[in-house]
BAVO-818582 format. One line per 2 residues: number of its first residue (from 1); for each residue x, y, z of C-alpha. Coordinates in Angstrom, 3 decimals, padded with zeros to 6 digits. Each point is the difference from the previous one (the first is absolute). Example, Ala and Ser with C-alpha at 12.3 -4.5 7.8 and 13.67 -1.06 7.14 Angstrom:
1) 012.300:-004.500:007.800 | 001.370:003.440:-000.660 .
***
This chain:
1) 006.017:013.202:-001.034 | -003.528:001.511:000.671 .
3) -002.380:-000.946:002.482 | -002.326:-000.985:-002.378 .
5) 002.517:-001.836:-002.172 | 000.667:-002.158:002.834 .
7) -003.908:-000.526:000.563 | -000.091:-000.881:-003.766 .
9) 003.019:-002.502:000.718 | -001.305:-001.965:003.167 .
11) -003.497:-000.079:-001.310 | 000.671:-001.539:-003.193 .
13) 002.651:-002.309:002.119 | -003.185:-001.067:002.254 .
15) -002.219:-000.981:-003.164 | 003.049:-002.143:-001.751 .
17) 000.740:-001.757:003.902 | -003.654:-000.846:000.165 .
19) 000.386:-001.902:-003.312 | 002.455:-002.079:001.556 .
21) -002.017:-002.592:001.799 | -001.913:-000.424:-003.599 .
23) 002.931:-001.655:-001.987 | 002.347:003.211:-000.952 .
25) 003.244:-000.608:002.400 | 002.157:002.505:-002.119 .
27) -003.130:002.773:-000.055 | 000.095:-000.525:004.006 .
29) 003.982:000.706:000.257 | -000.435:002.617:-001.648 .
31) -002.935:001.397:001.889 | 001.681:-000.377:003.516 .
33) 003.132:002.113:-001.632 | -002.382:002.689:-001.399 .
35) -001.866:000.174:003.552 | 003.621:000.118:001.590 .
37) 000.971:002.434:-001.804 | -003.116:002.167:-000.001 .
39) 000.090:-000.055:003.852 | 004.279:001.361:000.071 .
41) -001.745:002.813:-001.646 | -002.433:000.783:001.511 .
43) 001.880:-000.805:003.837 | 002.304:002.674:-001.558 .
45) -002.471:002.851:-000.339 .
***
């Protein structure tokens, strides 16, 4: 994956885990697994 793909990933994770404390449990999940995954990548470049 791309640098900037991974960026793309843990940014969008960050908005979604933000939303979390505002009702969305499932958008906040999925948030922290988008961030996780956003920083493998970019650890790995």
């Amino acid at each position: 994956m791309e640098v900037d793909a991974a960026k793309a990933f843990a940014g969008v994770g960050s908005i979604l885990a933000a939303l979390g404390p505002l009702g969305y449990g499932a958008l906040a999940m999925v948030g922290i697994i988008l961030i996780f995954i956003g920083l493998l990548f970019i650890a790995d470049y």
